[in-house]
N, C-alpha and C positions, 0 to 999 in steps of 0.2 A: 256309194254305200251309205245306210244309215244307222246309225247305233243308239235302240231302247235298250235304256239300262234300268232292272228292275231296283228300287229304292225301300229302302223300312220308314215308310208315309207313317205321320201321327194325322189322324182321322180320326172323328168323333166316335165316341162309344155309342153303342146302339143304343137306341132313344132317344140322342140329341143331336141327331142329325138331320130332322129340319128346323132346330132351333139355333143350330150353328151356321149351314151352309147362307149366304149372304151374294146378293148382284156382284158384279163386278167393283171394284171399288171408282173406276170411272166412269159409269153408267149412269152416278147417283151425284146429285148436288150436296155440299154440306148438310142442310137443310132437310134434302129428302130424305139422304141416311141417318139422319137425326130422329127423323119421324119412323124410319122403318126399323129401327132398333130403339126404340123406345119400350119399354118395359121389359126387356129381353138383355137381358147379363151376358146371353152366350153367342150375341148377333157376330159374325167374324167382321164385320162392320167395325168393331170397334178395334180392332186388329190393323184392318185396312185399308182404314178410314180415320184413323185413332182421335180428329180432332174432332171428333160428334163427342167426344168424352171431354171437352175444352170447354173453356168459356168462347161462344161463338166470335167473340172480340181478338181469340188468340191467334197468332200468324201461322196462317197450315202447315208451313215450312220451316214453323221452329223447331230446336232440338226437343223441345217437349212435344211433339207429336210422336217423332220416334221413338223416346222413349216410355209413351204411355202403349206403342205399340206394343214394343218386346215384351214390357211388364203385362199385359192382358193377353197375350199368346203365352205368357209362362205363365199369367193364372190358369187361363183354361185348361195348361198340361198339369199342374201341380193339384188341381182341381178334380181331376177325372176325367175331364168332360171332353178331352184329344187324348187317346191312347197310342201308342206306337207299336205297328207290327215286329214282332220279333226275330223274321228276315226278310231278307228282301221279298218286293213283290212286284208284280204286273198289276194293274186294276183295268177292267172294262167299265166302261163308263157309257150308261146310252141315256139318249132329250128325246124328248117324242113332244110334238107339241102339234095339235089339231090334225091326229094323222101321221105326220112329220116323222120319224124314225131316222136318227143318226147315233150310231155305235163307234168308239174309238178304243184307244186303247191307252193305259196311263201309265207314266214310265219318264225316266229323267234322258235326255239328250244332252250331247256335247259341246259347249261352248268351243273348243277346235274346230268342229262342223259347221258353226254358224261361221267360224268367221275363214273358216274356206270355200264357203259355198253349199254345199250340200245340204246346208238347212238355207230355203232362201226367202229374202225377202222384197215386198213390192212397194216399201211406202219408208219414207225418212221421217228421222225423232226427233222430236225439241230437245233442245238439253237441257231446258228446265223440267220440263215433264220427266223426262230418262233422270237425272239429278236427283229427283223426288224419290223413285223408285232405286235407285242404286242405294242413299240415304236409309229408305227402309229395310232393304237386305242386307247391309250388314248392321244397321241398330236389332233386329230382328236373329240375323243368324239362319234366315229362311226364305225359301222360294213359296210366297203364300199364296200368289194366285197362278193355276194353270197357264202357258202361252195354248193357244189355240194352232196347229199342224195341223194340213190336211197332205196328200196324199196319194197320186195317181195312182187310183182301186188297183189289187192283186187282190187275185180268187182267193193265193193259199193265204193270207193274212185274212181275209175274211171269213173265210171258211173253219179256222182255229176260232174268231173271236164269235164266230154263233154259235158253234158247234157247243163251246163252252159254256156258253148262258142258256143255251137248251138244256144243258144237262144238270146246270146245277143252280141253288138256291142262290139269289141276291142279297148281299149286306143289308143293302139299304136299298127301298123301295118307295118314294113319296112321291109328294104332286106337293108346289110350292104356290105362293100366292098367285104367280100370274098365268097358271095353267100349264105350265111344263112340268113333265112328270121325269124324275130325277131314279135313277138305276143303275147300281155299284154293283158287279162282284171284284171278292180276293181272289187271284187267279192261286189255287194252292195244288196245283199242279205243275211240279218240276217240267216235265216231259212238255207240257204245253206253251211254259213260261219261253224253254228253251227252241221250240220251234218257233216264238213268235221273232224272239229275237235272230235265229236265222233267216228269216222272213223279210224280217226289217233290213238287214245287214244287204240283202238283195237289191235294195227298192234305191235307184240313183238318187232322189232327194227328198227333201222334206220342204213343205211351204208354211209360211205363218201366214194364218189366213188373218187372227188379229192380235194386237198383242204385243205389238212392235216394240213397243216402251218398255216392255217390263222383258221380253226377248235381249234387247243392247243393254238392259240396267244387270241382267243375270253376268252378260259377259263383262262388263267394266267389273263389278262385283267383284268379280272373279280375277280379275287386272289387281286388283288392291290387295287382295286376298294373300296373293300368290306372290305379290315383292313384298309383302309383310313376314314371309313365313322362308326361312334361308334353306329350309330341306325340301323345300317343294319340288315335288317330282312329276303332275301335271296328273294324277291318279286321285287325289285328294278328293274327295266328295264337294269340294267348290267349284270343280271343272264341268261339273253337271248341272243342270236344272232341271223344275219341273214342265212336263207337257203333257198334253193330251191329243193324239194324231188319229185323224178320222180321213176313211175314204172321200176320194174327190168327188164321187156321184153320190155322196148321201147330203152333201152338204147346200143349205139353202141360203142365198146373200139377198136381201132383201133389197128397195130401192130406196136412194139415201140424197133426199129431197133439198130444196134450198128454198130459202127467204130471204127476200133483200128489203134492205129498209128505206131505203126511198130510190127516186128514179133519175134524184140527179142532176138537177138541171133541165130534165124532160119532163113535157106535160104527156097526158097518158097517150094523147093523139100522137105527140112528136118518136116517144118511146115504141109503139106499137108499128111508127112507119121505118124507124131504122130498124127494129127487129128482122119486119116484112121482106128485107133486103138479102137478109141470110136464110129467114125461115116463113115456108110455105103456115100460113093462119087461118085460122077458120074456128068460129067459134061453136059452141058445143054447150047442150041443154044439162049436158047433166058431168060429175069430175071427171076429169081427166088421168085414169090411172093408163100411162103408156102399154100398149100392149107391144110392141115390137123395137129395136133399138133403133135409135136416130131420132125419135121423134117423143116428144117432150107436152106436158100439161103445163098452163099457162093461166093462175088465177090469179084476177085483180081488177078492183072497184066490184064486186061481190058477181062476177062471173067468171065462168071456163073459157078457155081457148086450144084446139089442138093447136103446137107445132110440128113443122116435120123439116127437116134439116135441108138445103137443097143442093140440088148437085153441085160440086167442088170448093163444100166447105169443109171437107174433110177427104182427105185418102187414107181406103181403105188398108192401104200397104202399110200402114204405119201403125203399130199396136197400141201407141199414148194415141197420138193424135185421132185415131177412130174412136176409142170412148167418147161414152155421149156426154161424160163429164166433162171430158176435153171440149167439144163441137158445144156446149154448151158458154163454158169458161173463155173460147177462144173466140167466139165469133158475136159473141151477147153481154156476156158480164164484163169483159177486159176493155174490148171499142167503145160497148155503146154504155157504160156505168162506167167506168173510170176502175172495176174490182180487178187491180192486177194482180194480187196476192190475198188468194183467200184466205192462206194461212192466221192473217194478222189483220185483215183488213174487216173493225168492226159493222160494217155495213153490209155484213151478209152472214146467217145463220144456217144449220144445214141440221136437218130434222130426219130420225129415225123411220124405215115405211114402217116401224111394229106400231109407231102410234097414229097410221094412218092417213087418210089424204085431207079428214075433217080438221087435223094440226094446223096444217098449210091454210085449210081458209078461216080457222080461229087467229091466225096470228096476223094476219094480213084485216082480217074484221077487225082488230083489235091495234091499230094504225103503220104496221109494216104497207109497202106499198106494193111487190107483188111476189107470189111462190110459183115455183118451178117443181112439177113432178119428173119422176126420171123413171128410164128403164132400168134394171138394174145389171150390176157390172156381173157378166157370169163368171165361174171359177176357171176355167177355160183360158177364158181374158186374162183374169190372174196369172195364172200360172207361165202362159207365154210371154211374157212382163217379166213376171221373177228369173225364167229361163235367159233372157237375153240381159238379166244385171240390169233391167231400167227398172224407172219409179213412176208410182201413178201416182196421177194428180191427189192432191187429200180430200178427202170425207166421199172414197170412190166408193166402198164395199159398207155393207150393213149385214155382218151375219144374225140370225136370229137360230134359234133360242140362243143367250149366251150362259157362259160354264159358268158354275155359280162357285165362290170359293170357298175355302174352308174344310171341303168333304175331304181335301188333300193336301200334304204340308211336306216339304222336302226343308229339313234341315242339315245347311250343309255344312256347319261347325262340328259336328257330332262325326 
């Protein structure tokens, strides 16, 4: 079973919601969200991001990061500028980007869920990163950015959430800087709020498709919260967070590339002949964007190269070790580069497919030594990962568009 619980979200007042809503908070380098809230007071940037508001010199992990958080998410509510619905609610939430249509539904889930299982996950947290985000939920008092849920499709949950946005007008209707057009309603129907949540209560689990960090930070949050407070009884509005859960077939994971920085010890001949050993080469006039899994783009010394993976370097019986991140990771970066930990290991960078395969041969022109295009990991993959309790290797999944934050605020002190 799984449990959307409707919440009273502080959401921007109409008018300032695309001056509020804001990227992910780690999508963005210091720097970049410095620049992309610049002249704009009401960027949720500075919420959750708080040290673009610092002298760049300042430690992102000081206690004054957190608390120029809280202080600027209680200007913007003291302000106007975040109003709070006066009962609970559902919100639909749909991205549409070049075509692309995916519709979810927003609503807080149960930290008991996550950590029985029923909410599942496919990838492990730093505890620095998770530590950051626990940090700003209780400086804060709020769940500020959505986790991203997806959802093996049911008709009747779908058929509730169009049926609904057919019939009625949207809060909030825009189109943001990078071309994703952004679409809220308030679900203010009882009747419908109450069949989605039967709906839900149906569906055996829930997946994080991203979000991991800020998913373990809600429930540690919640660990503190709870032996702070001698009457807690496990109902308390800390036992929830905020999500957003969208159908499994609406969602698109994009391919999430790599760059290594040099070769290692290998001259480009010696690198290319131990490659040749795990994967069939051939090179290629024009990039290389994989079209089928197993087989891999290969740009360096300002040319392409297919690879394609050869027979019994991977079995297919094995749900880790058949990604192509894995057959990449196990047979190329680990033997023949020394990369046995990508997590930490500075000699390898891993690049978004939303900015393309021209990234991969700017950053390799610009003296990395060579980029790796991928297929991408399907949700499919995911989801048989999450089911069997394993982890995938890191920087596997790229979803695009991402939730933008801000449009939705679960405060769970109140």
């Amino acid at each position: 079973m799984s449990v959307i619980r409707p919440f009273r979200a502080y959401r921007p007042a109409r008018g300032y919601e695309r001056l509020v809503a804001a990227p992910p908070y780690d999508v963005l380098s210091a720097e970049e969200a410095r620049i992309a809230a610049e002249g704009n007071p009401y960027s949720f940037l500075r919420v959750d991001k708080a040290e673009i508001c610092l002298d760049p010199s300042a430690d992102p992990y000081g206690a004054a990061v957190y608390d120029t958080a809280a202080a600027n998410l209680s200007g913007l509510i003291g302000d106007g500028v975040l109003i709070k619905d006066g009962t609970p609610r559902l919100y639909i939430y749909r991205l549409e980007r070049e075509g692309r249509v995916q519709t979810g539904l927003v609503g807080c889930v149960s930290v008991d869920e996550y950590r029985s299982g029923a909410i599942r996950r496919h990838e492990l947290t730093r505890a620095d990163k998770e530590s950051d985000r626990v940090r700003h939920v209780l400086a804060t008092g709020a769940h500020t950015g959505p986790i991203f849920l997806t959802y093996k499709k049911r008709a009747g949950i779908s058929d509730i959430i169009s049926g609904y946005a057919a019939e009625n007008a949207p809060e909030y209707d825009f189109t943001a800087a990078d071309g994703v057009r952004h679409t809220v309603w308030v679900i203010g129907d009882a009747n419908a709020e109450s069949s989605l949540v039967a709906a839900f209560a149906e569906a055996p689990a829930l997946y994080i498709a991203d979000g991991h960090h800020r998913n373990a930070a809600a429930a540690a949050a919640r660990d503190a919260l709870a032996a702070a407070n001698p009457n807690h009884t496990g109902d308390e509005e800390y036992n929830y967070y905020l999500a957003v859960a969208f159908p499994d077939d609406e969602l698109y994971i994009m391919d999430y590339n790599r760059v290594v920085r040099a070769l290692r010890g290998h001259d480009r001949a010696g690198f290319l002949r131990e490659a040749g050993e795990k994967f069939f080469i051939e090179p290629s006039d024009t990039p290389v964007r994989p079209a089928e899994r197993h087989t891999f783009g290969l740009y360096m010394n300002g040319s392409w190269r297919r690879m394609t993976a050869k027979p019994g370097t991977y079995d297919e019986a094995d749900p880790i070790g058949s990604l192509d991140v894995s057959i990449l990771q196990n047979n190329l970066l680990r033997p023949v580069l020394g990369i046995v930990d990508p997590r930490s290991d500075r000699g390898i960078d891993f690049i978004g497919g939303a900015r393309g395969l021209s990234a991969l041969r700017e950053r390799v022109d610009a003296g990395w030594a060579a980029a790796f295009s991928m297929y991408p990991t399907s949700v499919a993959e995911l989801e048989t990962i999450a089911d069997a309790g394993l982890v995938m290797p890191p920087k596997s999944t790229w979803f695009e568009p991402k939730l933008l934050s801000g449009l939705f605020i679960h405060k769970m002190t109140e």
